[in-house]
Residue, then its C-alpha position, 0 to 999 in steps of 0.5 A: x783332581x788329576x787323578x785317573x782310573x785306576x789310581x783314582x776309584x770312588x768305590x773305595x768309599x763306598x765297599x761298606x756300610x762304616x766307611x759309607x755312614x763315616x763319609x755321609x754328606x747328609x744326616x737326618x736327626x730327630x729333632x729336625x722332624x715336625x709331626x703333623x697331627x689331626x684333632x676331631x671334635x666330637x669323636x670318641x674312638x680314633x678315625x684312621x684316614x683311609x687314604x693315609x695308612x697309619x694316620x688318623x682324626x685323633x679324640x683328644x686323649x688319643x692326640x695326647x698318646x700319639x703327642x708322648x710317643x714323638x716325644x719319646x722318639x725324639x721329634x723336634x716337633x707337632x703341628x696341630x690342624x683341627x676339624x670342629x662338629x660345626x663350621x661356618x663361613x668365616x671359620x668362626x671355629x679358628x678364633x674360638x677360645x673353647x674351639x678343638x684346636x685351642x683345647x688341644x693345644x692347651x693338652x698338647x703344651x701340658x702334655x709334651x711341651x717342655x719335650x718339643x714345639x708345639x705348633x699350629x696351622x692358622x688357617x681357615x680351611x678346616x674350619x670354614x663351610x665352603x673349604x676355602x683358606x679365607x673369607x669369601x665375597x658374594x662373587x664367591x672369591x677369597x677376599x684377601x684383606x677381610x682374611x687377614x684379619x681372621x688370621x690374625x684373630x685365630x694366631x692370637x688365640x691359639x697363643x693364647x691357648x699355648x702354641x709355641x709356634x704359629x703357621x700361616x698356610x693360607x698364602x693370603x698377602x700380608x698375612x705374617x705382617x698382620x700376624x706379626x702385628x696381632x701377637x705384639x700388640x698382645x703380648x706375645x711378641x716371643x712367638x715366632x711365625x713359621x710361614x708357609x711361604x712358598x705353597x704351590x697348588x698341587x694334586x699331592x694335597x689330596x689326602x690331606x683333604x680328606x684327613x682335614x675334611x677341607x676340600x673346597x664345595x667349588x672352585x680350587x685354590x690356583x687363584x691364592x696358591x702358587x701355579x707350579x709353572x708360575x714365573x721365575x722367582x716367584x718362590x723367593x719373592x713370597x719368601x723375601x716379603x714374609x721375611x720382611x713382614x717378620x716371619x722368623x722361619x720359612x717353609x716349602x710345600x709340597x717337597x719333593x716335587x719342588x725341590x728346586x725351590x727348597x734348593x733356592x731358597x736354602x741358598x738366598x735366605x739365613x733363617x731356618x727353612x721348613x719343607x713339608x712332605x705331604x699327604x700325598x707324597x705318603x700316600x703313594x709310597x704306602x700304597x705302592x709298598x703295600x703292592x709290594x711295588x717298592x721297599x717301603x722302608x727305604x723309600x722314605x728314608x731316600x725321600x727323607x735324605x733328598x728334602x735333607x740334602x737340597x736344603x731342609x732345615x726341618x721336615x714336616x712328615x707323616x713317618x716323623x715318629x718312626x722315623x724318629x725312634x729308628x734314628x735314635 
């Protein structure tokens, strides 16, 4: 560039908004969003999640309408968490073929499944007596192996039930390898796993917990979660083991307080990479906005761009839906 003011003024790309949206580096489309959604056993009305404004635990039937109208606004995706009426301490409502997550994926693949993907979290946490993503040992910590095969057990059933894509978010060891294993030796070799492979222990989660009704009775998660000042290339040494195990994609968790990781994963890997927008990061911005603090409308879009713009295949987003239709 040799160029110097005045001949050279970048403001001349930026006087209007046809020249600004002609010359954008970074477009969001509709199909690059994942909506997730809640399913509650034993609801008969939607529960809205008070520290999620506009998110709710769905019956079945209000999943169902929440399903067609991501669909209709063009959302790329669904990720299903469930909360059963009863848990125990091996989650034995993950692998349940009668369990809430597989009936309502079984409505959501009839419902919308020839419009977008849908998925499913495997995990344990929203299923377990304690809280915890595992099973735990006598001296009340997560035992890894043990795990793994419970993982393994609610993947295959929720393929069965119809999910199109599974979700292992529980950062146990092995966990895509013993997936991988498990859905091949049933069949089900065309799932692809979508690995939640680098997800730090974070205070964003908060509201999601309460949405999912998993909050740990004791302890936290810091021992099978990433620490957020954990060691250089921890991130991509998950990513590289997953992708070694047969994950098909990756995903970063939370997003935009690690969107140096997302950035350094986008550069070091050639499959899709997924960052989730989480509960808390929603929260925040619609808790200020309805405070009037900031204009709520482009403060998620500018988040929207930013998990875009350092790497973000997909999104996984509370405003998927709207953000969706104004897209369209």
């Amino acid at each position: 560039m040799t160029a110097q003011f005045p001949a050279a003024r970048p403001r001349r790309l930026r006087r209007s908004a046809p020249v600004r949206r002609m010359v954008a580096g970074t477009r969001l489309h509709p199909a690059e969003l994942v909506l997730p959604v809640f399913v509650k056993e034993g609801i008969t009305e939607p529960n809205p999640v008070g520290s999620m404004p506009g998110v709710f635990q769905h019956t079945r039937e209000s999943l169902r309408k929440a399903a067609c109208e991501a669909a209709e606004a063009g959302v790329g995706g669904l990720i299903l968490f469930g909360i059963p009426a009863v848990k125990d301490a091996r989650g034995s409502a993950a692998d349940d073929p009668d369990g809430i997550v597989q009936l309502a994926l079984a409505d959501l693949v009839s419902e919308v499944g020839d419009a977008l993907v849908v998925m499913a979290d495997t995990c344990l946490d929203e299923f377990t007596d304690h809280g915890h993503c595992g099973i735990l040992t006598d001296g009340g910590e997560v035992d890894n192996d043990a795990t793994l095969e419970r993982y393994a057990a609610a993947a295959v059933a929720q393929a069965r039930a119809g999910a199109q894509v599974v979700a292992p978010s529980g950062m146990m060891d092995g966990q895509v390898a013993a997936i991988r294993a498990a859905l091949d030796g049933d069949g089900f070799e065309q799932i692809p796993i979508l690995a939640y492979s680098a997800k730090y222990a974070s205070a964003f989660y908060g509201p999601f917990r309460e949405a999912a009704e998993c909050a740990p009775r004791s302890g936290d998660r810091n021992a099978y979660q990433q620490d957020a000042a954990g060691p250089v290339g921890e991130a991509l040494r998950e990513v590289r083991l997953d992708l070694a195990e047969g994950a098909d994609a990756v995903m970063i968790k939370p997003a935009l307080a690690y969107l140096d990781i997302l950035r350094q994963v986008r550069d070091a890997v050639d499959v899709p990479v997924a960052a989730y927008q989480v509960s808390g990061e929603y929260a925040m911005v619609e808790a200020a906005a309805a405070n009037g603090w900031l204009d709520r409308d482009r403060a998620i879009m500018e988040s929207l761009v930013a998990i875009r713009r350092a790497g973000a295949d997909l999104i996984l987003s509370y405003w998927a839906t709207e953000v969706a239709a104004k897209l369209r």
